[in-house]
Biopython code that builds the backbone (N, CA, C, O; Angstrom):
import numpy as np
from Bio.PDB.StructureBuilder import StructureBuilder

atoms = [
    (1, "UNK", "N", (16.471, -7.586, -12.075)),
    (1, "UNK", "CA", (15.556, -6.906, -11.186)),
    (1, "UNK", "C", (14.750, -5.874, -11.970)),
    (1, "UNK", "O", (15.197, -4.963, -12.667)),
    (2, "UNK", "N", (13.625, -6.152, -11.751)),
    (2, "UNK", "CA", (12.736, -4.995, -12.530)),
    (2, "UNK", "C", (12.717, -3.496, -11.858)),
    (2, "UNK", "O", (12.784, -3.132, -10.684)),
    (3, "UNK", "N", (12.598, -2.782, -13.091)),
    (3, "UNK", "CA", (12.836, -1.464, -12.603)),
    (3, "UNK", "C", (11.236, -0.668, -12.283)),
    (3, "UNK", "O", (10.319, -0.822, -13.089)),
    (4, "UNK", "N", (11.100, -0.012, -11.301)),
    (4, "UNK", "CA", (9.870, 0.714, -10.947)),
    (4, "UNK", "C", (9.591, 2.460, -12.227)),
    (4, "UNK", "O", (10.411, 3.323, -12.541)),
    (5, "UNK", "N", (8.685, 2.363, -12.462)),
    (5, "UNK", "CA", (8.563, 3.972, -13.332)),
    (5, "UNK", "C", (6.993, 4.072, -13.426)),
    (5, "UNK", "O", (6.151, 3.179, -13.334)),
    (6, "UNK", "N", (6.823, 5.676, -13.678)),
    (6, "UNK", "CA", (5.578, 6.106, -13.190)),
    (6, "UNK", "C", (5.286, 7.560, -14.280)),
    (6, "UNK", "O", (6.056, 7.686, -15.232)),
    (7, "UNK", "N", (4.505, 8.290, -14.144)),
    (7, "UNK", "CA", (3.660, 9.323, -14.821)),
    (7, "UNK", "C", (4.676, 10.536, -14.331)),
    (7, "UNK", "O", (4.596, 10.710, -13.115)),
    (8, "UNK", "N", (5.557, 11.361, -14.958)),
    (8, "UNK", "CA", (5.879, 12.329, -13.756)),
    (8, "UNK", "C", (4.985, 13.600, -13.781)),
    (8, "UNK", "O", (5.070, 14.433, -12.879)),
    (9, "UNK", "N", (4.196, 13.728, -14.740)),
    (9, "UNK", "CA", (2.549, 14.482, -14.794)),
    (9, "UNK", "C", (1.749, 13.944, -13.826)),
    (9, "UNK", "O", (1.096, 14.770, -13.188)),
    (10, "UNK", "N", (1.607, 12.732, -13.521)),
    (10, "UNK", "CA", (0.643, 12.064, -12.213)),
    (10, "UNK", "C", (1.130, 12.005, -11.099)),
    (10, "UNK", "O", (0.404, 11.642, -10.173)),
    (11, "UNK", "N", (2.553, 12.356, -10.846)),
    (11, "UNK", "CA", (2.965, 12.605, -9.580)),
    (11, "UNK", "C", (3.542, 14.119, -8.969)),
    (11, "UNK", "O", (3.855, 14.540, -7.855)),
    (12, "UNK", "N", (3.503, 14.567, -10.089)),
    (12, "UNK", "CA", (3.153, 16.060, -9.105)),
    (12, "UNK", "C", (1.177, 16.444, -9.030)),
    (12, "UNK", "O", (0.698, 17.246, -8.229)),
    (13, "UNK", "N", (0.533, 15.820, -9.831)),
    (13, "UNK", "CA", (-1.017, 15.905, -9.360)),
    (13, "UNK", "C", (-1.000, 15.155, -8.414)),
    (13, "UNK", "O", (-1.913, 15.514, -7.671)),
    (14, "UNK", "N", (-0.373, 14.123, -7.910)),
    (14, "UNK", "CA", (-0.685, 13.256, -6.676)),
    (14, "UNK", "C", (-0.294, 14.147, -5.629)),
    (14, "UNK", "O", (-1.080, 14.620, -4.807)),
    (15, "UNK", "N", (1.109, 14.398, -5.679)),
    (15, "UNK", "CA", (1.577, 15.946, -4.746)),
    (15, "UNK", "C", (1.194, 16.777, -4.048)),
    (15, "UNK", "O", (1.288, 17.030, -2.846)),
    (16, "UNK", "N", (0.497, 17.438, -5.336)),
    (16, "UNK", "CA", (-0.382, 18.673, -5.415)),
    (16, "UNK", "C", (-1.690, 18.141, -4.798)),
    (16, "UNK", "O", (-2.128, 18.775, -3.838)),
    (17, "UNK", "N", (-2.468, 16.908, -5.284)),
    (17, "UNK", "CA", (-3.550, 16.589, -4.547)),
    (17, "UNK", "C", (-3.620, 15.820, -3.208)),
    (17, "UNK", "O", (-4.278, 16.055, -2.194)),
    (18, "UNK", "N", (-3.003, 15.119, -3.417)),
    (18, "UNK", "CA", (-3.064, 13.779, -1.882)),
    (18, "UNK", "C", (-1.525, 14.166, -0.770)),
    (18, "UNK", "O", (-1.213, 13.698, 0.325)),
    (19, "UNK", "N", (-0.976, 14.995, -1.474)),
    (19, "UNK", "CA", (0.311, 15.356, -0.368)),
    (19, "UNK", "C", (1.452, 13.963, -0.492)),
    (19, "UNK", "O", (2.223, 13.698, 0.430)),
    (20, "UNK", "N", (1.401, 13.243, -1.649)),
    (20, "UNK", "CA", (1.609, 12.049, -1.646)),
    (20, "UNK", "C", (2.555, 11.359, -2.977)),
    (20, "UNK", "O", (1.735, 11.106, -3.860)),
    (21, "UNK", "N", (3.405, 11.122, -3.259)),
    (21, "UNK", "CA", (4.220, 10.968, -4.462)),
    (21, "UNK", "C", (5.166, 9.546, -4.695)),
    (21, "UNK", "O", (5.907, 8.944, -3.919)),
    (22, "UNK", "N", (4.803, 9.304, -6.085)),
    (22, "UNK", "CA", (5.652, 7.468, -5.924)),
    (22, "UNK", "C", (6.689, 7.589, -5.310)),
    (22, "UNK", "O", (6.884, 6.708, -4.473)),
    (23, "UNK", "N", (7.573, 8.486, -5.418)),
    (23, "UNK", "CA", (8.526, 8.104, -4.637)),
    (23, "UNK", "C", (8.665, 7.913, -3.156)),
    (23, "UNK", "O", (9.457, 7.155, -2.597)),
    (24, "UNK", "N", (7.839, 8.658, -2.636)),
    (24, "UNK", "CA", (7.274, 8.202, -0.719)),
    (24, "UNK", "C", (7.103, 6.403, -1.319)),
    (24, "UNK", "O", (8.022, 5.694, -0.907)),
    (25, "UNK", "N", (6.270, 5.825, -2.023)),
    (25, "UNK", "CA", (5.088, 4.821, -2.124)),
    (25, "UNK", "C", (6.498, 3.824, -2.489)),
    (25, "UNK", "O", (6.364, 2.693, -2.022)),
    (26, "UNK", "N", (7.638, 4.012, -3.135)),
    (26, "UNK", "CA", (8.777, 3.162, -3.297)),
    (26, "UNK", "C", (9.372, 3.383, -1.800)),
    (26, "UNK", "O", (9.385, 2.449, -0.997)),
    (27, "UNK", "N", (9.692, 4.229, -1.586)),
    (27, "UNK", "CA", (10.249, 4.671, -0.029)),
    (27, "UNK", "C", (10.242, 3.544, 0.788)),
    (27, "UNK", "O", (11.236, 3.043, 1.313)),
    (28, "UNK", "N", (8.840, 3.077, 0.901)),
    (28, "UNK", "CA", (8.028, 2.783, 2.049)),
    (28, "UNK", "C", (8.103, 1.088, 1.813)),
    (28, "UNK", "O", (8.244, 0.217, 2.672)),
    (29, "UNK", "N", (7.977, 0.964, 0.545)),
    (29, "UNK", "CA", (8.193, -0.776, -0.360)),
    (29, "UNK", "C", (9.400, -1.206, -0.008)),
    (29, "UNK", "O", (9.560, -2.317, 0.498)),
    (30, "UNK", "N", (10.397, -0.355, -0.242)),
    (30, "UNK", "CA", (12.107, -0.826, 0.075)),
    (30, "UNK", "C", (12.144, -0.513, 1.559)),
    (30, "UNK", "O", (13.305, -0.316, 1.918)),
    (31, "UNK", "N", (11.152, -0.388, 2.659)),
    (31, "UNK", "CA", (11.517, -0.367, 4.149)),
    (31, "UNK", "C", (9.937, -1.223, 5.142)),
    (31, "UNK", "O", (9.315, -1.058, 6.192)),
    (32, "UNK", "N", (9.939, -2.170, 3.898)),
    (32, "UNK", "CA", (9.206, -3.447, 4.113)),
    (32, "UNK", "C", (7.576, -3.137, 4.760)),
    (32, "UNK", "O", (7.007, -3.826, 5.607)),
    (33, "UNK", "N", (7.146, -2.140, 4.217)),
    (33, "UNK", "CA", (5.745, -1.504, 4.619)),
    (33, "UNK", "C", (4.748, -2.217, 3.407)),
    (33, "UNK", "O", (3.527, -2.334, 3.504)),
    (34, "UNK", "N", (5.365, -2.544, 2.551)),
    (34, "UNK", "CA", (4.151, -3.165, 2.055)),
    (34, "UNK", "C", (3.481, -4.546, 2.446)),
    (34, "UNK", "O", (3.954, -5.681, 2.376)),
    (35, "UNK", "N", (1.878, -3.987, 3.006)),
    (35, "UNK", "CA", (1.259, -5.003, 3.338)),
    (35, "UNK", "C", (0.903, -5.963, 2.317)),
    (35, "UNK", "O", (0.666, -7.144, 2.573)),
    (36, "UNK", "N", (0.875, -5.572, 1.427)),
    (36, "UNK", "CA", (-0.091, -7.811, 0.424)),
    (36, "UNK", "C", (-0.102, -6.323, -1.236)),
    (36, "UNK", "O", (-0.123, -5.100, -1.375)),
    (37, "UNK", "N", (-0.073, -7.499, -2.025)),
    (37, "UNK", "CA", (-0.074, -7.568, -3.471)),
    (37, "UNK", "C", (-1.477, -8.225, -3.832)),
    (37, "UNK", "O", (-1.596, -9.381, -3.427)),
    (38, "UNK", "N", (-2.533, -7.707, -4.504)),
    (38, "UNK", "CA", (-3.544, -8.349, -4.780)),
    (38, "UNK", "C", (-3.684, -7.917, -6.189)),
    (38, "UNK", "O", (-3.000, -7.131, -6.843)),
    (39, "UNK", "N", (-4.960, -8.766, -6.578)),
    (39, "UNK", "CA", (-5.332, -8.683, -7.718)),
    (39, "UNK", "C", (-6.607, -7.214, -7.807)),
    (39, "UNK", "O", (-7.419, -6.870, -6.948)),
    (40, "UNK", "N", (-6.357, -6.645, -9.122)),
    (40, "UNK", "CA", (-7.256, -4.933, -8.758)),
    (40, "UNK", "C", (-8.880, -5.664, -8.589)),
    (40, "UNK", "O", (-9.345, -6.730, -8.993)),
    (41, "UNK", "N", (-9.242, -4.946, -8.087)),
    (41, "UNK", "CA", (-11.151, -5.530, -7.775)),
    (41, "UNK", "C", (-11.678, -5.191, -9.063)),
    (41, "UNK", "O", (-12.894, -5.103, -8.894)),
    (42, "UNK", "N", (-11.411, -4.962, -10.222)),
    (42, "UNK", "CA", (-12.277, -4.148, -11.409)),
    (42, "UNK", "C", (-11.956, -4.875, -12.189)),
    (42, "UNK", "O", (-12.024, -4.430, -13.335)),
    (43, "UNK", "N", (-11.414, -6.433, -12.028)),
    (43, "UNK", "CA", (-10.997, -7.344, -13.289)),
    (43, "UNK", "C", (-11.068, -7.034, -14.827)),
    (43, "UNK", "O", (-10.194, -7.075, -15.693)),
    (44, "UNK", "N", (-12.721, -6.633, -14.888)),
    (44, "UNK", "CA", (-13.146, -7.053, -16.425)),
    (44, "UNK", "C", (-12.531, -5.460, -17.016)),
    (44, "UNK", "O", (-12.278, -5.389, -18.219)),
    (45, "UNK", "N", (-12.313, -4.242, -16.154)),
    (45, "UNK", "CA", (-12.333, -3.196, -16.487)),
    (45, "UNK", "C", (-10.740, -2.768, -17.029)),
    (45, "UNK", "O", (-10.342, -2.273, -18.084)),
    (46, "UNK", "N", (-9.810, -3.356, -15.359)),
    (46, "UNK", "CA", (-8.448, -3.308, -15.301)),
    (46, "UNK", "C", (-7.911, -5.038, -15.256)),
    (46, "UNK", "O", (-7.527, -5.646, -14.257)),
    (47, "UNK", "N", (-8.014, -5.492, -16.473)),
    (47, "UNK", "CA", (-7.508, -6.893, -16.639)),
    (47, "UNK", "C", (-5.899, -7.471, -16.287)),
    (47, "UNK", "O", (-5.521, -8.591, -15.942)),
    (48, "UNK", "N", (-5.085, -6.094, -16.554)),
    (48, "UNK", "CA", (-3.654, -5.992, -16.411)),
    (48, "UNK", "C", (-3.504, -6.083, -15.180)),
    (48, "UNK", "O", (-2.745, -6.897, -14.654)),
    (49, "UNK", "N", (-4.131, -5.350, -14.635)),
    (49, "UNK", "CA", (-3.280, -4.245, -13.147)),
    (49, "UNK", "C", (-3.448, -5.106, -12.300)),
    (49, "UNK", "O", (-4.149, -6.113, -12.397)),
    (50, "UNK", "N", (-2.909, -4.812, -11.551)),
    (50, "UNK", "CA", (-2.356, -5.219, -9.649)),
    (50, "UNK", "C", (-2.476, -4.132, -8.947)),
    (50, "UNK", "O", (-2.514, -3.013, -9.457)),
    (51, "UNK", "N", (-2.554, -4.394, -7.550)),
    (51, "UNK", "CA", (-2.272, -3.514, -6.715)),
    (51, "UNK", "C", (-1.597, -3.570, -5.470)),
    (51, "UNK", "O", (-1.890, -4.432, -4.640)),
    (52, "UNK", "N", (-0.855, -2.853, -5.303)),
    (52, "UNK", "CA", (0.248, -3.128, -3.747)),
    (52, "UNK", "C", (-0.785, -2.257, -3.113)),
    (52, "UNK", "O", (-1.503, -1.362, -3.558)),
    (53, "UNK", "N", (-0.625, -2.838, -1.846)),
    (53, "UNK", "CA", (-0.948, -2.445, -0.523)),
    (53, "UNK", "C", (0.078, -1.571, 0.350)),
    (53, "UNK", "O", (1.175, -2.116, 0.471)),
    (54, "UNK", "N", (-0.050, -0.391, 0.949)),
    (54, "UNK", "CA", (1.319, 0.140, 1.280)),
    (54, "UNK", "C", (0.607, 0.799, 2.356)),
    (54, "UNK", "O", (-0.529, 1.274, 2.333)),
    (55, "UNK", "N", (1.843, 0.735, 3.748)),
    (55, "UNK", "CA", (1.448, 1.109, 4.941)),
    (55, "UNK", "C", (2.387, 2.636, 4.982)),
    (55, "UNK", "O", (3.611, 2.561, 4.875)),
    (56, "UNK", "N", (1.681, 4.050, 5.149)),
    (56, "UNK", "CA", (2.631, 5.384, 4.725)),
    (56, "UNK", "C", (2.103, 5.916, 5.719)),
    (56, "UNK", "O", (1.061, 6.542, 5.523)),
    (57, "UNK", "N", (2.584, 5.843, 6.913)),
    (57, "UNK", "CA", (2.248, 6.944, 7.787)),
    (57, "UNK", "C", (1.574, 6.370, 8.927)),
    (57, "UNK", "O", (1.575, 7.129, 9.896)),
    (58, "UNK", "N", (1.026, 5.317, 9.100)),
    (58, "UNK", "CA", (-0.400, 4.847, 10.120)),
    (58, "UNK", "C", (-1.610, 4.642, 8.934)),
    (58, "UNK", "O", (-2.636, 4.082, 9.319)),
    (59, "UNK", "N", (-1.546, 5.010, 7.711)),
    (59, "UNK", "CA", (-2.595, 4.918, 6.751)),
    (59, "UNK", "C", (-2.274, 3.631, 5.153)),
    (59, "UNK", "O", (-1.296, 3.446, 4.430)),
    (60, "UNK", "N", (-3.228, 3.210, 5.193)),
    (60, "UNK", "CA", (-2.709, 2.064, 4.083)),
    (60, "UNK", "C", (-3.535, 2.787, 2.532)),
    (60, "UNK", "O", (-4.644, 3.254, 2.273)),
    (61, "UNK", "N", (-2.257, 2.540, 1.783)),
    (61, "UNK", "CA", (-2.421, 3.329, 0.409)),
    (61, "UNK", "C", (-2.277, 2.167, -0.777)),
    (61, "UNK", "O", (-1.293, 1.557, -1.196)),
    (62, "UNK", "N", (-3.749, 2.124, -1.149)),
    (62, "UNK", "CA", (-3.869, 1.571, -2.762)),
    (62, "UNK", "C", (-2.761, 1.508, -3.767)),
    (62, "UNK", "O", (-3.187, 2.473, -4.401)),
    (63, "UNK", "N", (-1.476, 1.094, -4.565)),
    (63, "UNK", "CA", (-1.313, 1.713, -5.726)),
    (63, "UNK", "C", (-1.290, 0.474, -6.616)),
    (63, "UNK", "O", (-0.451, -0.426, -6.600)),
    (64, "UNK", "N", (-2.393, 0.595, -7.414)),
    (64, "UNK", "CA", (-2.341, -0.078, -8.892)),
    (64, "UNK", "C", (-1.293, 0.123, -9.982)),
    (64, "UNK", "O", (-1.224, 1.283, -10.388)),
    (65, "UNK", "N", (-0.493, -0.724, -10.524)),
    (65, "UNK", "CA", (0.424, -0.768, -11.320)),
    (65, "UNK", "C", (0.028, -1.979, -12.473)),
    (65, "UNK", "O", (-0.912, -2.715, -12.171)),
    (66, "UNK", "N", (0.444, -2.114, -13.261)),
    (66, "UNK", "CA", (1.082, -2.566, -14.504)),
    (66, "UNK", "C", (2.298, -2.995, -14.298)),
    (66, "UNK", "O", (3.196, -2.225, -13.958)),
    (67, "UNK", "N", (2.535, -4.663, -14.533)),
    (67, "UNK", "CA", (3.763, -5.313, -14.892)),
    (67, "UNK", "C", (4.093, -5.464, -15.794)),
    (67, "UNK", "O", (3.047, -5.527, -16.440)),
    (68, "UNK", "N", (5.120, -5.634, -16.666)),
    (68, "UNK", "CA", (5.888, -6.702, -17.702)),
    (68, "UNK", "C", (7.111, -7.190, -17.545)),
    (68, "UNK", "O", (7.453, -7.422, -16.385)),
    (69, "UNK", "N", (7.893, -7.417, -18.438)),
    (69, "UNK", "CA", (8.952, -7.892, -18.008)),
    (69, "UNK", "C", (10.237, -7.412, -17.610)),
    (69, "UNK", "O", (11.022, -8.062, -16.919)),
    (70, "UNK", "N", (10.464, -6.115, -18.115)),
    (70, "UNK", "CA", (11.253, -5.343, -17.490)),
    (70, "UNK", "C", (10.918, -4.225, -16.131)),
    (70, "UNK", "O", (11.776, -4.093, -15.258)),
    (71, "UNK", "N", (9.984, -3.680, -16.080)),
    (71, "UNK", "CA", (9.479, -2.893, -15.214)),
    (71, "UNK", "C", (7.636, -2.881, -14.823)),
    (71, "UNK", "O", (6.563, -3.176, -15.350)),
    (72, "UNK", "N", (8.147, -2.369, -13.640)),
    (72, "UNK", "CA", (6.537, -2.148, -12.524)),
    (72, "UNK", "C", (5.748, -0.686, -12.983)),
    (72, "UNK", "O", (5.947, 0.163, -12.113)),
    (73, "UNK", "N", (5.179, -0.334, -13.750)),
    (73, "UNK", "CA", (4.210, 0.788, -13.717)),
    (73, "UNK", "C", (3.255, 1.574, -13.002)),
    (73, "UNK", "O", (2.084, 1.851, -13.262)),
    (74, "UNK", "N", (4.056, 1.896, -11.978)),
    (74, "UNK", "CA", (2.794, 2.475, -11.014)),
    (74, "UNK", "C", (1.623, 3.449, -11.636)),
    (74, "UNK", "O", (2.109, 4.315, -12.364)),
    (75, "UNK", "N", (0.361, 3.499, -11.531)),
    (75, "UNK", "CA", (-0.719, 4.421, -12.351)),
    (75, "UNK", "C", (-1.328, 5.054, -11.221)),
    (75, "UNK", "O", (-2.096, 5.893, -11.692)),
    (76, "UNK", "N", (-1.381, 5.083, -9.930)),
    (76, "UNK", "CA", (-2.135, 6.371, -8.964)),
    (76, "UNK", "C", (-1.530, 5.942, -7.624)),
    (76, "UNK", "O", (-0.709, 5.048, -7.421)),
    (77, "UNK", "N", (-1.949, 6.539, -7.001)),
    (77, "UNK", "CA", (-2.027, 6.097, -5.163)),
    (77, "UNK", "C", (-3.101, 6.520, -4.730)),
    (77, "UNK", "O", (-3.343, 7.710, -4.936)),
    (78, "UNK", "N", (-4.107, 5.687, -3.982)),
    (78, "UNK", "CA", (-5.274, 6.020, -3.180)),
    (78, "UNK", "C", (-5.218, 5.892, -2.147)),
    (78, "UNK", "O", (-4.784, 4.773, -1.873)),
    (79, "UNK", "N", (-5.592, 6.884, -0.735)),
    (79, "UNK", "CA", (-5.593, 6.262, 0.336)),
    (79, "UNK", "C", (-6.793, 5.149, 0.591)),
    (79, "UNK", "O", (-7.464, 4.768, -0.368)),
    (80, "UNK", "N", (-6.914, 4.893, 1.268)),
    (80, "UNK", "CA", (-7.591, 3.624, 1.563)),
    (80, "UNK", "C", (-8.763, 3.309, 3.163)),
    (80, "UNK", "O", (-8.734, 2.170, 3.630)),
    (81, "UNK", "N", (-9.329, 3.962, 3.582)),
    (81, "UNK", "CA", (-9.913, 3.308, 5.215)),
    (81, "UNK", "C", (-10.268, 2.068, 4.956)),
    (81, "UNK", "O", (-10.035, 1.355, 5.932)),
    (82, "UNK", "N", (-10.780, 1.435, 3.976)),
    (82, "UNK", "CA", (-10.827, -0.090, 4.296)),
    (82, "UNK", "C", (-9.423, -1.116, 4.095)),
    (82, "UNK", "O", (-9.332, -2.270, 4.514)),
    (83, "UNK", "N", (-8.672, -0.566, 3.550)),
    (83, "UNK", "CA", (-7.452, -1.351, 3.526)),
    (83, "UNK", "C", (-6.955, -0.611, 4.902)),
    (83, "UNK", "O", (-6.673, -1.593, 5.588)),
    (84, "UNK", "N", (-6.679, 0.544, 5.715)),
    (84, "UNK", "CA", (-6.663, 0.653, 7.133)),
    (84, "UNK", "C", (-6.975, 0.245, 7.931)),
    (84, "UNK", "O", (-6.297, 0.194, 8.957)),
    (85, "UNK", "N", (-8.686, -0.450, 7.759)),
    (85, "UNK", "CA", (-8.919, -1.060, 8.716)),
    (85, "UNK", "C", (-8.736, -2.450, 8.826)),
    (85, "UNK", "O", (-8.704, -2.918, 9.964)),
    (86, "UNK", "N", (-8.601, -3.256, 7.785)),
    (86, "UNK", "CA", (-8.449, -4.418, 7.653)),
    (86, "UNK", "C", (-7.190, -5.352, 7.525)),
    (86, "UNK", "O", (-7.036, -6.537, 7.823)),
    (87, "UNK", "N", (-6.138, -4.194, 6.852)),
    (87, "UNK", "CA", (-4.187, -4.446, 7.273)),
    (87, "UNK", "C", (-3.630, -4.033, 8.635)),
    (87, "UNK", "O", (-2.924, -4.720, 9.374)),
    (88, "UNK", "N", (-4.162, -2.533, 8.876)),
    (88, "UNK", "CA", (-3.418, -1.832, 9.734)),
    (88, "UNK", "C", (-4.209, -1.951, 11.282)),
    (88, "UNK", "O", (-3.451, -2.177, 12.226)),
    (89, "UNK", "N", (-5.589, -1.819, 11.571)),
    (89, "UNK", "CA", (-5.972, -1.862, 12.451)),
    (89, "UNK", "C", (-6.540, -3.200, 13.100)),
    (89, "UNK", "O", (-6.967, -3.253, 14.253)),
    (90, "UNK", "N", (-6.501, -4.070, 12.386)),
    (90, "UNK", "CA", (-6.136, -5.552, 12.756)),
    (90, "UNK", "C", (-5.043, -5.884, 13.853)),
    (90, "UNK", "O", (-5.003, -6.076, 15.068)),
    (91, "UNK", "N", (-4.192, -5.849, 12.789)),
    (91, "UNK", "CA", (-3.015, -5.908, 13.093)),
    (91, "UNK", "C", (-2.803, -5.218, 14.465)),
    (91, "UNK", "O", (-2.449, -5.861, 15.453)),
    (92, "UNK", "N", (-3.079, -3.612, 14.492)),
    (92, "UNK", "CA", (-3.026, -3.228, 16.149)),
    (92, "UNK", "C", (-3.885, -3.712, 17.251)),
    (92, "UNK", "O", (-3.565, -3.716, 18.439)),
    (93, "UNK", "N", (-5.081, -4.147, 16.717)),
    (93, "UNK", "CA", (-5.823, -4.735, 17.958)),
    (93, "UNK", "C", (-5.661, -6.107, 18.135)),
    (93, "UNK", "O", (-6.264, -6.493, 19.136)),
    (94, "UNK", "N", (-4.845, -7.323, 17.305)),
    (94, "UNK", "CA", (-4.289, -8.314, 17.408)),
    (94, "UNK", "C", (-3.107, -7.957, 18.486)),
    (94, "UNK", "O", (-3.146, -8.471, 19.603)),
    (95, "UNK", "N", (-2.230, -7.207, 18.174)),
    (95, "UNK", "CA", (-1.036, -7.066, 19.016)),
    (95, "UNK", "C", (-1.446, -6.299, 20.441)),
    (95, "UNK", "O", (-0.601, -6.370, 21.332)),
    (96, "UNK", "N", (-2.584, -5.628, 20.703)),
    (96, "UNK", "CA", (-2.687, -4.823, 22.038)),
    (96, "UNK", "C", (-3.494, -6.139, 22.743)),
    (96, "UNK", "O", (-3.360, -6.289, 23.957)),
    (97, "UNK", "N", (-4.605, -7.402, 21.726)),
    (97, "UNK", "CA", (-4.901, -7.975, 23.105)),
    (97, "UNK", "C", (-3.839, -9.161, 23.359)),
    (97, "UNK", "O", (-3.946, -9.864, 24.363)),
    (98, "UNK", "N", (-3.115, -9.302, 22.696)),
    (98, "UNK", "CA", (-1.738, -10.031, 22.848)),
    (98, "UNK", "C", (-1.071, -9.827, 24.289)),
    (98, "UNK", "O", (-0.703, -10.645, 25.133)),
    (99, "UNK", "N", (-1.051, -8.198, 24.247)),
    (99, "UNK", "CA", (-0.208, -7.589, 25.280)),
    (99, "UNK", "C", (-1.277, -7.608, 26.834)),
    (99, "UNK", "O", (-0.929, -7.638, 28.015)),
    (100, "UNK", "N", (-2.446, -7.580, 26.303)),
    (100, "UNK", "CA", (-3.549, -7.510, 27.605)),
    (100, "UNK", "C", (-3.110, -9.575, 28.305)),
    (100, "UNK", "O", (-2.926, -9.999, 29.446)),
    (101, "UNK", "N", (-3.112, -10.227, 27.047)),
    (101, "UNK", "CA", (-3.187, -11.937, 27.789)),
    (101, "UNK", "C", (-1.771, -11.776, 28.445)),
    (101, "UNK", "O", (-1.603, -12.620, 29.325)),
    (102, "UNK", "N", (-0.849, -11.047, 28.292)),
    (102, "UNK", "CA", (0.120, -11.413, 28.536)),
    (102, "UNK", "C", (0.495, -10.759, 29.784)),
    (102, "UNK", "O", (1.182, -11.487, 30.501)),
    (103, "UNK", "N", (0.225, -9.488, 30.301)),
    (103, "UNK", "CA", (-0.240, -9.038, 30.985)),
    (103, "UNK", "C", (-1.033, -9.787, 31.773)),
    (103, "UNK", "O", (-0.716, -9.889, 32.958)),
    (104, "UNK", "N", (-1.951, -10.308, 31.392)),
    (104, "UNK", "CA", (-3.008, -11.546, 32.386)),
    (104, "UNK", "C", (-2.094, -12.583, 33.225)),
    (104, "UNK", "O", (-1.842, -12.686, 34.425)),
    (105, "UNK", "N", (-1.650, -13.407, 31.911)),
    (105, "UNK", "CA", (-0.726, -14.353, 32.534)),
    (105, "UNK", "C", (0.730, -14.225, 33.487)),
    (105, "UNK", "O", (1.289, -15.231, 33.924)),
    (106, "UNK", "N", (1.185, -12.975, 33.705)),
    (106, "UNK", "CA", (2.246, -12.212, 34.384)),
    (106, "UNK", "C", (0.997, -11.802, 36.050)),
    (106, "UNK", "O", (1.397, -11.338, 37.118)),
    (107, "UNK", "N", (0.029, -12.051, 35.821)),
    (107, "UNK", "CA", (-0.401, -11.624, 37.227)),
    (107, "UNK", "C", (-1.119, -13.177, 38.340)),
    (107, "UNK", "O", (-1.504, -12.983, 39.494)),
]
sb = StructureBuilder()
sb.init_structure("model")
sb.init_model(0)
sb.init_chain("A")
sb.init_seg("    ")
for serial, (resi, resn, name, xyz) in enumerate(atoms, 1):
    if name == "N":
        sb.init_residue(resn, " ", resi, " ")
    sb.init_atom(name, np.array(xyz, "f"), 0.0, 1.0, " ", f" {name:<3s}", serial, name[0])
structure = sb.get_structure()
């Protein structure tokens, strides 16, 4: 099992700046909040990296990492409104008109 590790200089600036720290961003991974694993949008720039998708609060958070073979490298956390609106608020207006048909069909 690969082991997770990170900047501990970049996570008290994450702290200090975003209120926000890998260890919440593992927290949240081991209690099945992560929405999707993609490839980073900056290919030619970040050729390595990946990025998890992570649902922390009602808000979906960016974090780009670095793999190899022993361990996951996390390198920032960003919050995200378009990964909010497109993981998280989907998802709620999928499930509320769910509840409206169903509701329909009960009357």
């Amino acid at each position: 099992m690969k082991t997770f590790s990170w900047s501990s200089e970049k996570n008290l600036q994450l702290i200090e700046s975003r209120g926000i720290s890998f260890e919440d961003v593992l927290y949240y991974i081991q209690r099945n909040e992560l929405l999707d694993e993609v490839a980073h949008p900056n290919r030619s720039k970040y050729p390595q990296q990946r990025m998890f998708i992570v649902a922390i609060g009602g808000y979906a958070y960016l974090v780009p990492y670095i793999e190899n073979d022993s361990e996951i490298f996390l390198k920032t956390v960003i919050p995200s409104r378009k990964a909010t609106r497109d993981y998280l608020l989907s998802k709620q207006e999928h499930k509320q008109s769910e509840e409206v048909n169903n509701e329909n069909e009960s009357t």
